[in-house]
C-alpha positions in Angstrom: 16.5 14.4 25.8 13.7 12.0 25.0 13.4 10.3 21.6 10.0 10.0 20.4 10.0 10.4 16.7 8.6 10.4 13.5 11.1 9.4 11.2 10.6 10.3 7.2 12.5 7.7 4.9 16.1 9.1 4.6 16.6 10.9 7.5 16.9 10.1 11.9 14.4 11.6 14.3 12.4 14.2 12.6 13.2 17.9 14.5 10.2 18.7 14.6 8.9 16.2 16.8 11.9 17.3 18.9 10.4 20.8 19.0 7.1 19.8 19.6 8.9 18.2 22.8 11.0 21.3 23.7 7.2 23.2 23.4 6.3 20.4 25.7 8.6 20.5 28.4 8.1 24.5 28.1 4.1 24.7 29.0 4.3 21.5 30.7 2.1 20.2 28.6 1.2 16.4 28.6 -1.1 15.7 25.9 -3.4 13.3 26.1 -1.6 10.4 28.1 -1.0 10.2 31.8 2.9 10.3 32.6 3.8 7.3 34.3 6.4 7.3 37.4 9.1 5.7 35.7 9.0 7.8 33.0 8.8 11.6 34.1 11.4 12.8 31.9 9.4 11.9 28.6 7.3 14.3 27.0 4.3 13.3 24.9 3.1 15.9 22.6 -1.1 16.2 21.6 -2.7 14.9 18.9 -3.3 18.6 17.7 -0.1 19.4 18.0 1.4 16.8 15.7 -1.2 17.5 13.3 -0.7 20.9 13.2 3.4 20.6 12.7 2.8 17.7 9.9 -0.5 20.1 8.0 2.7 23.0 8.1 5.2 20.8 6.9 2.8 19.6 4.1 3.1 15.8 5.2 -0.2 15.3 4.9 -2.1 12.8 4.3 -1.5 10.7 7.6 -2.2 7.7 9.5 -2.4 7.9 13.5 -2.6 3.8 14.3 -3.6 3.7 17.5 -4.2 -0.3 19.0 -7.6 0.1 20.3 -11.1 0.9 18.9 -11.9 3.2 21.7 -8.5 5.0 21.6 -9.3 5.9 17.6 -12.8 7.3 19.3 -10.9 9.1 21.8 -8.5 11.1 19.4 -10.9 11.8 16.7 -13.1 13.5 19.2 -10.2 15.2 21.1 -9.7 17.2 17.9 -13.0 18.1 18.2 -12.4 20.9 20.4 -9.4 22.2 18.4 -9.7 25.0 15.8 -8.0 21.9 13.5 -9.4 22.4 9.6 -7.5 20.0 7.2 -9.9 21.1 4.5 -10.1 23.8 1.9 -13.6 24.9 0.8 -13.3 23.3 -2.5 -12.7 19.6 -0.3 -15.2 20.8 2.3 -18.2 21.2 -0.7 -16.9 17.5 -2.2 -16.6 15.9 1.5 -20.6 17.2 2.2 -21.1 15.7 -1.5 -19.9 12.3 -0.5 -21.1 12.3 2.8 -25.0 13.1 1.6 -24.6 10.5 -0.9 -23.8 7.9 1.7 -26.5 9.1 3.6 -29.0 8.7 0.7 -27.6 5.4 -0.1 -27.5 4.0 3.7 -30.3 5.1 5.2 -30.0 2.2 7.6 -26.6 3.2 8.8 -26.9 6.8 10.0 -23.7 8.6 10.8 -23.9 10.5 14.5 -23.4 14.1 14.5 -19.8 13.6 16.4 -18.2 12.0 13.4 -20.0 14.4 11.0 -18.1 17.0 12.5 -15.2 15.3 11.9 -14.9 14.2 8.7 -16.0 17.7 7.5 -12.7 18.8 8.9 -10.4 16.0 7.4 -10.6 13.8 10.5 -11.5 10.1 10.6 -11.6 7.3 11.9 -11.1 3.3 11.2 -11.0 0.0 13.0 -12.8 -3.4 13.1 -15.9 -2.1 15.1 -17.3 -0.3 12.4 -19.3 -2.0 9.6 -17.8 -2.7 6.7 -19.7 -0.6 4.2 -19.0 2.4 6.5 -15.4 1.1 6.5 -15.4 1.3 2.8 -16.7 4.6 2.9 -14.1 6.1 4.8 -11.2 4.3 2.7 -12.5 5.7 -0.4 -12.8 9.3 1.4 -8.7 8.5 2.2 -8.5 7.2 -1.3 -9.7 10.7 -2.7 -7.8 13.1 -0.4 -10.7 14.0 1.3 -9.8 12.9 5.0 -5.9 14.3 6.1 -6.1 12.3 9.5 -6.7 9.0 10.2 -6.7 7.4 13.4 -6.8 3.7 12.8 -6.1 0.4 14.2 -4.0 -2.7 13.0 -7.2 -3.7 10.7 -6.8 -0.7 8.3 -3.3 -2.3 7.3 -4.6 -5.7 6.8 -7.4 -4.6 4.5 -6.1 -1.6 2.6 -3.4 -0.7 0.1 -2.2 2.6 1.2 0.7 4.3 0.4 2.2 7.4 2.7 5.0 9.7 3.7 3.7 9.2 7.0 2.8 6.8 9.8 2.2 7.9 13.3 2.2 5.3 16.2 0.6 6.1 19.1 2.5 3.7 21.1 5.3 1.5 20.4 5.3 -1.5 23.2 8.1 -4.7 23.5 6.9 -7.2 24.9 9.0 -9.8 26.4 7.9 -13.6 27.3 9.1 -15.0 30.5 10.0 -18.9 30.0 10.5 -20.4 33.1 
């Protein structure tokens, strides 16, 4: 059996990562990454369907980092065609609050209609491409509970003081130099 994993403080691999798997190997379904050849016994569950089993389990707040800009683009707008809400209606009314202020205080930095969508759900997103008063906008939306799910790079961690139950990393890679 393949070892993905989420661990929690305290415990080893968290079962239900190991059930999202056995789901996995069930429908044959791959996620979001292609499997590579050396690896077709590994399983890689979606996006969605980690969310999902952490929003059940009540573990979240969460951080998906994710080592590219365009890979934290990718996921946030892969949940976009999931029924995914990470927001009551009371968070829903203060998250269009916050987001029509912003808007009113940065005209000059308009936020497209994809990301709207997301962040009214819980969903977003944060790496060094953005600019930085946008960046600070979607930290303080963390900061107030108001975004469940955020895909992020290595940036985030350099810049912010967060605290969580829960990291997810979308890929874990050892690289090894070759000295002559």
């Amino acid at each position: 059996m393949c070892s993905l994993g989420l661990f929690f403080p305290g415990s080893s691999i968290n079962p239900s990562v190991l059930k999202l798997e056995e789901l996995a190997k069930k429908t044959n379904r791959m996620g979001s990454f292609k499997q590579r050849r050396s690896q077709t016994n590994i399983f890689i569950p979606k996006y969605s369907d980690i969310i999902e089993e952490l929003q059940s389990l009540d573990k979240l707040p969460c951080i998906v980092f994710i080592f590219s800009r365009m890979g934290c683009e990718d996921a946030a707008r892969m949940l976009q065609n999931t029924r995914i809400q990470l927001l009551n209606p009371a968070e829903q009314a203060t998250m269009k609050t916050h987001i029509q202020n912003y808007l009113q205080n940065n005209p000059e930095i308009p936020i497209p209609k994809h990301v709207l969508y997301t962040l009214q759900r819980g969903i977003g997103v944060h790496h060094a491409g953005l600019i930085s008063v946008y960046k600070g906008f979607i930290e303080d939306l963390f900061g107030a509970g108001l975004i469940k799910v955020l895909f992020a790079t290595e940036t985030l961690a350099a810049g912010a003081d967060i605290t969580l139950s829960v990291y997810v990393c979308a890929r874990i890679t050892l690289a090894i130099a070759l000295l002559p």
